[in-house]
Each structure stands twice: as C-alpha cells, then as structure tokens.
C-alpha positions as CSV (number, residue, x, y, z in Angstrom):
1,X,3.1,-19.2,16.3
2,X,1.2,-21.5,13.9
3,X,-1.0,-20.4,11.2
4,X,-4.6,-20.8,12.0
5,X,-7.6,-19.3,9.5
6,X,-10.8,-19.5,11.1
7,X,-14.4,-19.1,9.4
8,X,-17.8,-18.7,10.5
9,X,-21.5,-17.2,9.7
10,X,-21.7,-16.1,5.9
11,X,-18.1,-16.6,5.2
12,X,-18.3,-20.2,6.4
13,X,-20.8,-21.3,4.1
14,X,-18.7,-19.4,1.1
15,X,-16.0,-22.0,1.9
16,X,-18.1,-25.0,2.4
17,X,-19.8,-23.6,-1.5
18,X,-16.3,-23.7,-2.7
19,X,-13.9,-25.2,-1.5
20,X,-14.4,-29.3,-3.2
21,X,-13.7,-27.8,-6.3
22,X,-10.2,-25.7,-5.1
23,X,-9.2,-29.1,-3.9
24,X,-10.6,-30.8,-6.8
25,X,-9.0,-28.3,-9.3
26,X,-5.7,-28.6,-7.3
27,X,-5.5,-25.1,-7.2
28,X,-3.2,-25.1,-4.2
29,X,-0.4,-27.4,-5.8
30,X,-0.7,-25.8,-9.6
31,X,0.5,-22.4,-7.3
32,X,2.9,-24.2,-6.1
33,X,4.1,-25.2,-9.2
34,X,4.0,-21.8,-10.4
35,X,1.4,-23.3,-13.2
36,X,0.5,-19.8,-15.3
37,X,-2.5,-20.6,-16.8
38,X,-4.6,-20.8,-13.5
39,X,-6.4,-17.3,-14.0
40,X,-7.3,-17.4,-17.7
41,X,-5.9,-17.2,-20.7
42,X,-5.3,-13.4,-21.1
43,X,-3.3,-13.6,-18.0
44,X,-0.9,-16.1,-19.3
45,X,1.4,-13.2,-20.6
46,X,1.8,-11.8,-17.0
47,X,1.2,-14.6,-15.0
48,X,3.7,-16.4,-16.4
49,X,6.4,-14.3,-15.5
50,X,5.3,-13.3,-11.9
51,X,5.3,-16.4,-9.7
52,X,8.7,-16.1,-8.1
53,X,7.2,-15.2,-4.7
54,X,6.0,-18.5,-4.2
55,X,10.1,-19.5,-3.7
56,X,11.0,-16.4,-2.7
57,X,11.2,-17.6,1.8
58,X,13.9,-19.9,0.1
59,X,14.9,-18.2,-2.7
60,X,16.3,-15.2,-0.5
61,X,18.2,-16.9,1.6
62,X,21.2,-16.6,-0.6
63,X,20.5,-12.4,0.1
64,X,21.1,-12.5,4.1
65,X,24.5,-13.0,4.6
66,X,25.3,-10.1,2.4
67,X,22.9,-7.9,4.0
68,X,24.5,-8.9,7.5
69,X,27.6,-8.5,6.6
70,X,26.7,-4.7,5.4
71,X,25.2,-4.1,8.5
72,X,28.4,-5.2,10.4
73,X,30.6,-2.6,7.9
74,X,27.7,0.2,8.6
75,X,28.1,-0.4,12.2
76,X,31.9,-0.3,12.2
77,X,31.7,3.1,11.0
78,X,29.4,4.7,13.2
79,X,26.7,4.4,10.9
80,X,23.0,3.3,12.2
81,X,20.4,5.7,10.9
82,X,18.6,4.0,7.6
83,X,16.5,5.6,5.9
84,X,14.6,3.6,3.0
85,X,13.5,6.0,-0.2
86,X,10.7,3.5,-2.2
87,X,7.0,3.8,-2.9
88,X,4.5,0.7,-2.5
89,X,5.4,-2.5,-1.9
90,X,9.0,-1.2,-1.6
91,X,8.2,0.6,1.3
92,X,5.3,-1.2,3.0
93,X,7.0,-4.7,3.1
94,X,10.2,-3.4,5.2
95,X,7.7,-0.7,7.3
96,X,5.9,-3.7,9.1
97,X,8.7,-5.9,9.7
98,X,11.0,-3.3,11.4
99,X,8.0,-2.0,13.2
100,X,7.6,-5.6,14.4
101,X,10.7,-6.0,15.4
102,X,10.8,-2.9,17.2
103,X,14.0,-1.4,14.8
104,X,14.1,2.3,13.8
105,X,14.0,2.8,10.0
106,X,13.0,6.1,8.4
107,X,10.6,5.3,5.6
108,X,10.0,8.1,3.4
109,X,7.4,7.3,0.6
110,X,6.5,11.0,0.2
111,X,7.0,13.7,-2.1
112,X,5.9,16.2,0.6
113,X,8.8,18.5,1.1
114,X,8.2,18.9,4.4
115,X,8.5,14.8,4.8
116,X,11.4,15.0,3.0
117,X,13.1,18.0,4.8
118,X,12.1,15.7,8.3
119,X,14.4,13.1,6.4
120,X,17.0,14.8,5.3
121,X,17.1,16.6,9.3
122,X,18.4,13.4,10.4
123,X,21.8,13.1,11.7
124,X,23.4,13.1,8.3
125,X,27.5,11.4,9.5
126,X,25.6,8.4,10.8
127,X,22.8,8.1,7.9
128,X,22.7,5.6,4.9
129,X,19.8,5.3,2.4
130,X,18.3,2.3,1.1
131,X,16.4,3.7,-2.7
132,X,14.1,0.6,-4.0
133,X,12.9,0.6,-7.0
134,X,11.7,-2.3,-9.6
135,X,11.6,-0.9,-12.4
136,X,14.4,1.5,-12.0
137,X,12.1,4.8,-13.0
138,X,9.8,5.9,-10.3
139,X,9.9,9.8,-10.1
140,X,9.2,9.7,-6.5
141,X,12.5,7.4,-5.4
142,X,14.9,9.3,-8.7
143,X,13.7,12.5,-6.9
144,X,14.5,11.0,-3.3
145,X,17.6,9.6,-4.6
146,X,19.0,13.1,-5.7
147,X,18.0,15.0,-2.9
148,X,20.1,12.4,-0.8
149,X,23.0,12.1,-3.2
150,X,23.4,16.4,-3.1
151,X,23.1,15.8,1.1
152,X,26.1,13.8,1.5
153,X,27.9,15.6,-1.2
154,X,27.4,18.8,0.7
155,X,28.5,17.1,4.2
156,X,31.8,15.9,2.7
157,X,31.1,12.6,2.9
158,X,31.1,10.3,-0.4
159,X,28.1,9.0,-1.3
160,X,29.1,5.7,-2.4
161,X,29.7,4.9,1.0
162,X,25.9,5.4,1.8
163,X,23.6,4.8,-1.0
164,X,22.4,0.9,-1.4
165,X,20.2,0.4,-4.3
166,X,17.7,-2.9,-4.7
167,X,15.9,-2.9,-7.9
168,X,15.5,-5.7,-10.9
169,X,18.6,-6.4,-12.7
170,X,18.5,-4.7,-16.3
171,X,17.0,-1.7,-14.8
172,X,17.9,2.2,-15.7
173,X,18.8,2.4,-11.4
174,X,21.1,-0.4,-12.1
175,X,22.8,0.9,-14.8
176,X,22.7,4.2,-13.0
177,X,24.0,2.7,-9.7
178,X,26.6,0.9,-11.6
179,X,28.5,4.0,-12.9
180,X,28.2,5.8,-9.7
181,X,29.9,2.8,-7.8
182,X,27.0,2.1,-5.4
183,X,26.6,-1.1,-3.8
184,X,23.4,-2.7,-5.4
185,X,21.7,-5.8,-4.3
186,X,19.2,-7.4,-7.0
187,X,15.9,-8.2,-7.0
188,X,13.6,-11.6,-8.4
189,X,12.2,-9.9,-11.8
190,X,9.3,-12.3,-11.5
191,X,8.4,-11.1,-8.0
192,X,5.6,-8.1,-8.4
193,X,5.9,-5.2,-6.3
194,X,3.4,-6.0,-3.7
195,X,4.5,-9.3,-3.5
196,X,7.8,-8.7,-2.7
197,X,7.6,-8.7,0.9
198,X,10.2,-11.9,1.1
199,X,12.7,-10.5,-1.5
200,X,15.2,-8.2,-1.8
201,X,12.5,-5.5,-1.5
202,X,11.8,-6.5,2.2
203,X,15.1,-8.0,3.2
204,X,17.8,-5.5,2.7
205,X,16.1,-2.4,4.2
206,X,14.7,-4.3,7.4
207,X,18.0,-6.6,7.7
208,X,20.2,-3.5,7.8
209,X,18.3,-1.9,10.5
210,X,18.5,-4.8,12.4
211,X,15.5,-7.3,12.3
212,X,16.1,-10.8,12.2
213,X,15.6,-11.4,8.4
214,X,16.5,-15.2,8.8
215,X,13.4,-16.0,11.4
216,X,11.2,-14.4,8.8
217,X,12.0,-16.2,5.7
218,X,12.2,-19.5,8.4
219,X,8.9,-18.7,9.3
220,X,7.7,-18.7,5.8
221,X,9.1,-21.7,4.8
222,X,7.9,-23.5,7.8
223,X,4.5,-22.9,6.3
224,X,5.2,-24.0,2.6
225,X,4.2,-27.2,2.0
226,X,0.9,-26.5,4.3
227,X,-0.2,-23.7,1.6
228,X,0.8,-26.4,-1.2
229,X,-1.2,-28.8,-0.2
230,X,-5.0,-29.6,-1.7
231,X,-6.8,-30.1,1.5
232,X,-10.1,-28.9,3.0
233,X,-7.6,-27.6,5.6
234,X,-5.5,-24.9,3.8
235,X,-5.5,-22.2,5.1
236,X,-5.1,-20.2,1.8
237,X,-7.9,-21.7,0.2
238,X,-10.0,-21.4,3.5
239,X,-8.9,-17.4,3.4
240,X,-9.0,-17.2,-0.4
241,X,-12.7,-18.4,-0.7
242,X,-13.7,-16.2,2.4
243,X,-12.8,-13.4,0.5
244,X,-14.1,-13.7,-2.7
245,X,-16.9,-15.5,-2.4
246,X,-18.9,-14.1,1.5
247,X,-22.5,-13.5,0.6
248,X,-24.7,-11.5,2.6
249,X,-28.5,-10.6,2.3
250,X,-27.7,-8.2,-0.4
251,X,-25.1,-9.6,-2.8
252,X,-21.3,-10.1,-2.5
253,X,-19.5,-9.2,1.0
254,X,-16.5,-7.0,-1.6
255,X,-15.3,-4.9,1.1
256,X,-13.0,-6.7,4.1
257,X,-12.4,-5.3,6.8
258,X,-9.2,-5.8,8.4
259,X,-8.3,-5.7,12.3
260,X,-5.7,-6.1,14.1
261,X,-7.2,-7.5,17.7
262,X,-4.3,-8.3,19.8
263,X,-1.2,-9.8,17.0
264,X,2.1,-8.7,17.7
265,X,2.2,-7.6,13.9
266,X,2.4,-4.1,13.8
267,X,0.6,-2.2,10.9
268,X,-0.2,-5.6,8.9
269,X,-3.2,-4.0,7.5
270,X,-1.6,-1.3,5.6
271,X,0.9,-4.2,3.7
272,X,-2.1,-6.6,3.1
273,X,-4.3,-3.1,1.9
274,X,-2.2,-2.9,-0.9
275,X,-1.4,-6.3,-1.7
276,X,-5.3,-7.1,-2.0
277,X,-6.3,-3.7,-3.8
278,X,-4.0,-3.3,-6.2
279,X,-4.3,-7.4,-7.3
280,X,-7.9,-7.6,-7.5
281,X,-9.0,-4.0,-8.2
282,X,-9.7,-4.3,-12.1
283,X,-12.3,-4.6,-14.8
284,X,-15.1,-3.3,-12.5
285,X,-14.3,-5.9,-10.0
286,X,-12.2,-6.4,-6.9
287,X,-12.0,-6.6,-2.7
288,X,-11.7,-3.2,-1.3
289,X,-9.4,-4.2,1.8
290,X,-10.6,-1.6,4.4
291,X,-7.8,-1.4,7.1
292,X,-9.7,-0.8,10.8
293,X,-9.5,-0.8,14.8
294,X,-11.1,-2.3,17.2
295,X,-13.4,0.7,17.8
296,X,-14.0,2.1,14.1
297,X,-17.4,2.4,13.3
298,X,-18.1,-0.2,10.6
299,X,-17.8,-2.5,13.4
300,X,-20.9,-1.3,15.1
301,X,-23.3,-0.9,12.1
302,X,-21.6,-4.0,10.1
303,X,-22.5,-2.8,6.4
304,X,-24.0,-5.5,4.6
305,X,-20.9,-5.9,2.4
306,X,-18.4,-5.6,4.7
307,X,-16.4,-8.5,5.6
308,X,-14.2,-8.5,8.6
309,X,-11.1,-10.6,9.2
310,X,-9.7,-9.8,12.1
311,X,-6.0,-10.4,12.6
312,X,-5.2,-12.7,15.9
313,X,-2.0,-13.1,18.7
314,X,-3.2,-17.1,18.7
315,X,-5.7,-19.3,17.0
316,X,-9.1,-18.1,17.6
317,X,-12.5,-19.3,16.8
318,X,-14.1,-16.7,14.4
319,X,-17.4,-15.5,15.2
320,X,-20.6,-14.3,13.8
321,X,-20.1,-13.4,9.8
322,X,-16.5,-13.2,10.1
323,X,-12.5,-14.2,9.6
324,X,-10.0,-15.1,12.2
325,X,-6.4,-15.1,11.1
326,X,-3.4,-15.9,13.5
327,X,0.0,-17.0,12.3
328,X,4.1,-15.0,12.5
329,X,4.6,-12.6,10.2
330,X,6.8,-14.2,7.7
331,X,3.9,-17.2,7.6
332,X,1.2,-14.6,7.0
333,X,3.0,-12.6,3.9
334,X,2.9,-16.2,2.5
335,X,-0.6,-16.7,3.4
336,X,-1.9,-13.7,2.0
337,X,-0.1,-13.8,-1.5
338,X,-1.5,-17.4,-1.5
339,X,-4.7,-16.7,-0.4
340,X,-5.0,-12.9,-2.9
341,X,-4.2,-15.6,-6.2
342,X,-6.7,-17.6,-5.1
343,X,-9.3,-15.0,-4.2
344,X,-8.4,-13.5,-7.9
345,X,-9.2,-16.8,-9.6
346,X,-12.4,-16.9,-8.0
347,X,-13.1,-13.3,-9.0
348,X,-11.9,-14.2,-12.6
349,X,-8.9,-11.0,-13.0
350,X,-5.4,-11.3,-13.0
351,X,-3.4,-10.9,-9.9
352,X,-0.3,-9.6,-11.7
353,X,-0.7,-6.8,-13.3
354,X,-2.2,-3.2,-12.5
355,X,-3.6,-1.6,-15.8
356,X,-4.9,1.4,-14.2
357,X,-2.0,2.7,-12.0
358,X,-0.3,4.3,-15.3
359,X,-3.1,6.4,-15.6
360,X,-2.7,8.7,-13.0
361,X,1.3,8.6,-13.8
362,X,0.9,9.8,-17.0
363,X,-1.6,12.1,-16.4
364,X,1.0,13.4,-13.1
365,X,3.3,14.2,-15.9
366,X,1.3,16.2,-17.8
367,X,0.5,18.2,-15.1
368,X,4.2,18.5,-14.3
369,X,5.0,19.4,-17.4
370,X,2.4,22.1,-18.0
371,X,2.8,23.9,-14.9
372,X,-0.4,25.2,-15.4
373,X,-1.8,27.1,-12.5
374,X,-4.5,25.4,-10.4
375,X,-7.6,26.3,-11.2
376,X,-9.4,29.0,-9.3
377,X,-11.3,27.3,-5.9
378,X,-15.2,27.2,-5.5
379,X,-15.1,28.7,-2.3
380,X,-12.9,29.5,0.5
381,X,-13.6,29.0,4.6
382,X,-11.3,28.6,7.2
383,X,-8.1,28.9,5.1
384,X,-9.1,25.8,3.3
385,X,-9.6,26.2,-0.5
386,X,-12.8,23.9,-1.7
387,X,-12.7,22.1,-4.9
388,X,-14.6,19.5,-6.9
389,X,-14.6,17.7,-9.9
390,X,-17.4,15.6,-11.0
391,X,-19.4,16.6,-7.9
392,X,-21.8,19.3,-7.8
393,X,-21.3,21.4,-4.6
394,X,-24.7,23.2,-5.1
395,X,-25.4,26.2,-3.1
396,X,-22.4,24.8,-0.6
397,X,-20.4,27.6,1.0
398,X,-19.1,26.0,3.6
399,X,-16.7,22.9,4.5
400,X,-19.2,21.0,6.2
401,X,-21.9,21.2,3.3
402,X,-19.0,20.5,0.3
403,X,-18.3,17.6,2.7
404,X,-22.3,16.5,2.7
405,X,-22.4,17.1,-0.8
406,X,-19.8,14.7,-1.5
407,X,-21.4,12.0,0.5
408,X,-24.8,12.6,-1.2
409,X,-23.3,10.9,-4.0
410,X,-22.6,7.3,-2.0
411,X,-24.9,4.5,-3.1
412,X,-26.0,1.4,-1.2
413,X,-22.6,0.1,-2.0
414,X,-20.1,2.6,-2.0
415,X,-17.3,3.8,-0.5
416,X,-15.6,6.6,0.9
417,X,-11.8,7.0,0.5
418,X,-9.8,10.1,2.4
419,X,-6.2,10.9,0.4
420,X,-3.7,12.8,2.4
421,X,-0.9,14.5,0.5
422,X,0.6,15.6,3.8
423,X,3.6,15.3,5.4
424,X,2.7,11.7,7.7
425,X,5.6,12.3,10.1
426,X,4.0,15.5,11.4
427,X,0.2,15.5,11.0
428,X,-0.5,11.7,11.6
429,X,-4.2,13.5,12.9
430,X,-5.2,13.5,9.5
431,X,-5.8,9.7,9.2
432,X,-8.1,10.3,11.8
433,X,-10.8,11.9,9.5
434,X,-10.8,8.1,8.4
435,X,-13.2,7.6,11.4
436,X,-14.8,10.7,11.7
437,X,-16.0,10.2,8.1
438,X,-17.3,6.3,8.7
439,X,-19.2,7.5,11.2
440,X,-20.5,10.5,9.2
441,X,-21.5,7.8,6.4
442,X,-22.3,4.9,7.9
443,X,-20.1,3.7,4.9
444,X,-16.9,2.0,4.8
445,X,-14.1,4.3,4.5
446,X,-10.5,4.3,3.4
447,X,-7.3,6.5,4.6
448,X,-4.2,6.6,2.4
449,X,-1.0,8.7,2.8
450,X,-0.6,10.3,-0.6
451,X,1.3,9.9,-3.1
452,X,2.3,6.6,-1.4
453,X,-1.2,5.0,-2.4
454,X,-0.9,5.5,-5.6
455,X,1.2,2.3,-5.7
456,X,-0.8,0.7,-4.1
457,X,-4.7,1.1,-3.7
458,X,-4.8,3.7,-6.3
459,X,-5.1,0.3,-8.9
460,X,-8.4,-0.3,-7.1
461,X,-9.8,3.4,-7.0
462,X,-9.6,3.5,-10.6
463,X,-10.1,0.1,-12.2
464,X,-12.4,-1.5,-9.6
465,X,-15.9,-1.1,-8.9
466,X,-17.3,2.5,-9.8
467,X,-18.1,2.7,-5.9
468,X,-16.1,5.0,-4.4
469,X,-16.4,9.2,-3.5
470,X,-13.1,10.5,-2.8
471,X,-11.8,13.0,-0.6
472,X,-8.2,14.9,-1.1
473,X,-6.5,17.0,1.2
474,X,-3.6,18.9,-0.1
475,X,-1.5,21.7,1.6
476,X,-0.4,25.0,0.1
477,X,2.8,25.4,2.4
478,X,5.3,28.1,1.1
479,X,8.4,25.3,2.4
480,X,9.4,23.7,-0.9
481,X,12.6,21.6,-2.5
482,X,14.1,21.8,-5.7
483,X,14.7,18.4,-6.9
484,X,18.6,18.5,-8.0
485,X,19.2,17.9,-11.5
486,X,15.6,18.3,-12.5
487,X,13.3,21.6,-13.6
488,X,10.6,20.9,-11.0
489,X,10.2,20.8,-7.4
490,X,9.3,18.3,-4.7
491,X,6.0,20.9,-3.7
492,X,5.1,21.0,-7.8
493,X,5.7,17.0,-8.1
494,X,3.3,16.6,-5.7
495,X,0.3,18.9,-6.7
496,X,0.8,17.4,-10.0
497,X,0.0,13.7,-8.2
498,X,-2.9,15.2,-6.9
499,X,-4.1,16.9,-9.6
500,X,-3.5,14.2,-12.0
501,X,-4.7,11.6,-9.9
502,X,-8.0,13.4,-9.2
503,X,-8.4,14.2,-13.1
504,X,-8.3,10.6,-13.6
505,X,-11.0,9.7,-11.5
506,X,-13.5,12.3,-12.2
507,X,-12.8,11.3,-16.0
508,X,-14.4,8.3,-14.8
509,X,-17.7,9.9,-13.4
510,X,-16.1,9.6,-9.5
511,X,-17.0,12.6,-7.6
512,X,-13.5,14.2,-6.3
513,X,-13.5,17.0,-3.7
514,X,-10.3,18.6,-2.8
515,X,-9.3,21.0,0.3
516,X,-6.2,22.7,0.3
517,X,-5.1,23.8,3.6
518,X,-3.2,26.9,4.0
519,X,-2.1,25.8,7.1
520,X,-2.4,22.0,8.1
521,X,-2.7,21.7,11.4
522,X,-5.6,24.5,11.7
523,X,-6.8,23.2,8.3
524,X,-7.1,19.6,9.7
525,X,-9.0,20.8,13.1
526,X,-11.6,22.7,10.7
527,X,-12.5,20.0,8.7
528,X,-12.8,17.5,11.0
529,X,-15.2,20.1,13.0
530,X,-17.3,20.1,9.5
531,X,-17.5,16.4,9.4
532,X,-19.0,16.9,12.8
C-alpha cells in the first residue's frame, strides 16, 4: 500500500505558505540525521537524546527473532493468552497492530478493579503477561505486575515462566526483573514513549500474539528515505505543515480531526491521539487531535478550527478544507512521528518532553497518600453524585442542568473533553457520550479511557491551550482489589487519579465536573438522557 498525503482548500494553501522554506531549511534530512537543534535551543537537552525512532524500523530488527522464538516456547506449552499490563504509548502502539492483524491480546491500561478482575478471569494455565514500562516506575503497571505475579503464585504455576518485561535498560523494573529471573527484552532509551510504536514497546507484545512484526518494520523502512528526503513531495512535510499551519476565517485550524474512512488500520486514531497531544500540547500551544467517525457531528457543522484528516484504504484526492492520508501501518507510525516533529517546529515547542503529565502524578500521590475522604457532592439525581470544581453549578439540581452549566463555560474556541475511569471492557457505551456531547455543543469533543489518558492526552489538557471544559465520570462500585505488597487498593488508586487529575486542572481555572455513578450501566443511560 503506498503512502499518499493529500491536501486541499485551507490546508493546501498552508503547505504551499510553507513548505520552500522546509525544503529550503532541509528540515526533512537534519531528522534524519537525528540533528538536535532543529526545535530551539531549550530543547537541545531533550531533543538530543530522543531521536532513536527515526532508526528504530531497522534498529528493531535485531528484536524479532527473539520475540519469535518466545512465541514458539509459549506455544509449545499450551500457552496463547497474552495479556499486556502498560499505560500510553506502551499500550496503544501494540493495541492497533494486533487489532490490525486480527490477533487477540488483552490490553489492560486500567486501574479499574473491575478491568483488572476481567483480566485476571482469563484462563490463567494458558496466560502470560507482557508489563511495559520505560522508566521502570509507573504505579499503574508495578500495581498490574503484582496483582499478576500473586495470580500465578496462587495457581501453582511459577511466574518466571510467564512474566516478560520491556522497559529501558538501567531501570528499577530491570533491576527488579533481574532478581526475580524474568525474561526481559530492552528497550532504545532514546525512543519516547509515544514514539515507540517500532520498538521494543510495540514489537514484543504484538509479535507474541502473533502479528507479523517483520512486515511492519518492512513496511517502515520501505518508506525511509521518502520521509528523508527535502522535496515538495514528502509526505511528512506535506502532513506536518497541514497541521500546524491550516488557517481558517478565524485564526489557526488547532484542532484535527481524525477519521478513519475505509483503512484497514484499526483504531489508528487513538495511537496518533496521543502521539500528537502529548508532543505538541505545551506552553499554551498545541494540536488537539480529535479522534472521529464518519457520522460524528463535527463533520456536519465543520467548526471553524477543526481540521480533518481523514485516514484512507488507497490514495485519495482530499477535498474541501481537508487531509487525505493512505499508506500500511508500519509506513504511517513513521509518517506521523515524522510529520508531529515537523508540525512542532512550526509551532515552536519541543516534541520530546511532557512537562505537565507529572502534575497530575504527583498530585495522584498525595491524594493516595492522604486518604482523605471525598468531598461531600453538590447534589445527587439518579444515583449519580454531581461535583464541580472551578465551575459554578448555580441553581442546578439536576444532571442535565450541571451538564449545561458546564458547557456554558465553552468559548468560540474551546473544547469539550469526556474522562471515563470505567472499566472499558464492560461499559464501552460510555465513549458514546463523546457524540451525544458534540452534538449537544456544537464543539469539538474528546473521549479518553481513564487513567490511560493520562499518558497520553492528559500532557495537552493541562499544558495546552486554556480551551478545554472537562467532564469525569467515576464509579463508586463496592468490587475492589488490594494491590499485593502495597497499603492501597486498585479502587483507592484510581479515585486518587481522578481526584488528583481534576485538582490539577481546576488549579488552572478549567471548569471540572465530576459524576460518580453508583451503578454504571444505569448511571451511563441517565446521563446520556440529560445530555438529551
């Protein structure tokens, strides 16, 4: 399938504005080159350290044998159930390209103890666990880990056998892994998360549940030297300028809107969300990817700063004010990551680092740590429990007026984002809010599975452009896990994501409303009735 980018309308002419001086600068080659100092000065520390993804299609082909020849002992023992425990680009990298290769792997980048109880229901004799982690320290995938490790303890089996850990050499899970005997496969340092798609990260969970891990780093290399080159007829640049720089009547297009029309990709949008959020979401600035279908409603009333690049089967003509993007999926992680650096230089932030996700960490552990009791709800109507912070609910009494309240506060430009700490494997009905609430607004509108977006998009929520009015929906469910070898639980790990999370943002003047649902699937029914 070759890689085609097609332009037209507004995002045309942003290429044609700037793409003699891309060439001229020889942006395209200086990636290529992995030449640091291409987005400023202060992001020569970072930079400079974080261009390994630019090798990685040929830099990971020294991984697959080893991977293969894992999945060839796992099979020889009965064992095909694979269940990958990572957060972010750990997770959203391998969730696409088994999905696209129609293989079964059980991602679980949750805290949700009901997610985690749907994991741990699996057939445990014929189970292994992939735990990715880059740093070595995420809560989330220690806490996954654990739950795991105690599972295969209790079923007699040893959990050496099972356990496979990818994270950077040098890292605390390393060490860990090490003592415990665990078979570790390491990951490029100077790879970030959410570019990781062609590393370790992407290859070892999607290769062991059997998708052809050699066709996609082909695929990707196939399409190198085209993405190197400095000509009017990259497609990186072509997508990197579109995307930065699409004008409308009003000001900048800084929202894209991304479709899958017909690809054979499946779920690209949620991979390329986080990849373009969390890189350019800083210092006021940023893209907000906005991940849609072919009937959301953004389509029809085609906000003024909404961009859409619609993801193709084939080369297609892009029409009206749009994108076109066609290309196999090991060709498009390249194009992307390619096309995001570029985008970022034209912004004028640095792609490689993500200054605000600590935030809402830090402010998750305090929460954790206090155990303080949440604070008494606003209201209460159809066993939801109505909070806000930073948003005045007025008079409101009811879900569907908290609801209006909250969108009272949009601007011309904003945006409204939905975050689900629920259980994804068993209320997927909660993403659809995501349209009932576009519609509501006539705004663009995010979904993200929480805590999972915190890895991801979160970045862009809090150091991006002071646009957005955010929804959360959090359960109260009496099911809850301890988290072995800790003093909290999985339930109290998550309400301290949300909590912390939503303290952050209304800290910085965002209006938050949360609903707690006593019982989700009654919960979910009632608010989308209030949405109306």
């Amino acid at each position: 399938m070759a890689l085609s980018v097609s332009v037209s309308g507004d995002a045309k002419v942003a290429v044609e504005q700037n793409m003699d001086a891309l060439v001229a600068d020889r942006v395209a080659s200086r990636i290529a080159a992995k030449d640091f100092t291409l987005w400023g000065k202060e992001a020569e520390d970072e930079s400079s350290k974080r261009l390994g993804w630019v090798t990685s299609a040929n830099d990971s082909q020294a991984l697959v044998s080893g991977i293969l020849a894992l999945r060839a002992e796992f099979a020889g023992k009965g064992i095909d159930r694979f269940v990958l425990c990572g957060m972010g680009g750990s997770s959203l990298a391998p969730e696409v390209i088994t999905a696209t290769a129609g293989v079964a792997l059980v991602v679980l980048d949750s805290t949700d103890p009901s997610q985690i109880q749907d994991a741990l229901n699996g057939a445990i004799s014929r189970t292994a666990i992939i735990v990715s982690s880059k740093s070595g320290s995420t809560v989330e995938t220690d806490s996954q880990k654990r739950i795991f490790e105690k599972a295969f303890t209790d079923a007699g089996i040893d959990k050496a056998d099972r356990i496979v850990i990818v994270t950077d050499p040098g890292s605390p899970m390393e060490a860990a892994a090490k003592a415990d005997g665990y078979r570790i496969f390491n990951a490029d340092p100077t790879v970030g998360g959410r570019y990781s798609a062609l590393t370790a990260f992407g290859l070892v969970p999607s290769g062991l549940a059997g998708a052809d891990i050699q066709r996609l780093l082909d695929d990707a290399n196939s399409v190198s030297k085209l993405l190197a080159s400095d000509s009017k007829d990259n497609p990186a640049l072509v997508l990197g300028a579109a995307m930065a720089r699409t004008a409308g009547a009003s000001g900048f297009k800084d929202k894209l809107g991304l479709v899958d029309v017909d690809s054979p990709i499946v779920g690209f949008g949620d991979w390329a969300e986080q990849l373009i959020a969390e890189s350019t979401g800083k210092l006021g600035l940023g893209v907000l990817p906005v991940v849609l279908a072919t009937n959301s409603s953004e389509l029809a009333s085609a906000p003024a700063d909404l961009l859409v690049a619609k993801i193709c089967a084939e080369a297609t003509e892009a029409t009206g004010d749009e994108v076109a993007v066609s290309g196999a999926l090991g060709a498009q992680f390249l194009l992307w990551e390619y096309a995001t650096v570029v985008a970022s230089r034209l912004i004028g932030i640095n792609p490689f680092d993500q200054p605000d996700v600590e935030s809402a960490k830090i402010a998750a552990r305090g929460m954790l740590e206090q155990r303080a009791e949440a604070t008494a709800p606003a209201f209460e109507a159809n066993n939801v429990e109505v909070r806000a912070q930073a948003l005045n609910l007025g008079e409101s009494d009811t879900l569907g007026s908290a609801i209006r309240a909250l969108l009272a506060n949009l601007d011309a430009d904003g945006y409204v984002s939905v975050h689900a700490y629920l259980d994804r494997t068993s209320a997927p009905e909660a993403a659809g809010l995501r349209d009932a609430l576009a519609a509501a607004s006539g705004r663009p509108t995010t979904f993200g599975w929480a805590p999972r977006f915190l890895h991801s998009t979160g970045q862009y929520h809090k150091g991006g452009p002071r646009q957005g009015v955010y929804l959360q929906i959090t359960s109260s469910t009496e099911t809850d896990i301890s988290v072995p070898g800790r003093d909290f639980t999985f339930g109290e790990l998550i309400a301290s994501q949300a909590a912390g999370d939503a303290a952050v943002l209304a800290a910085l003047g965002r209006p938050v409303l949360t609903l707690t649902l006593r019982e989700v699937a009654s919960g979910l029914s009632a608010i989308r009735n209030a949405i109306g």
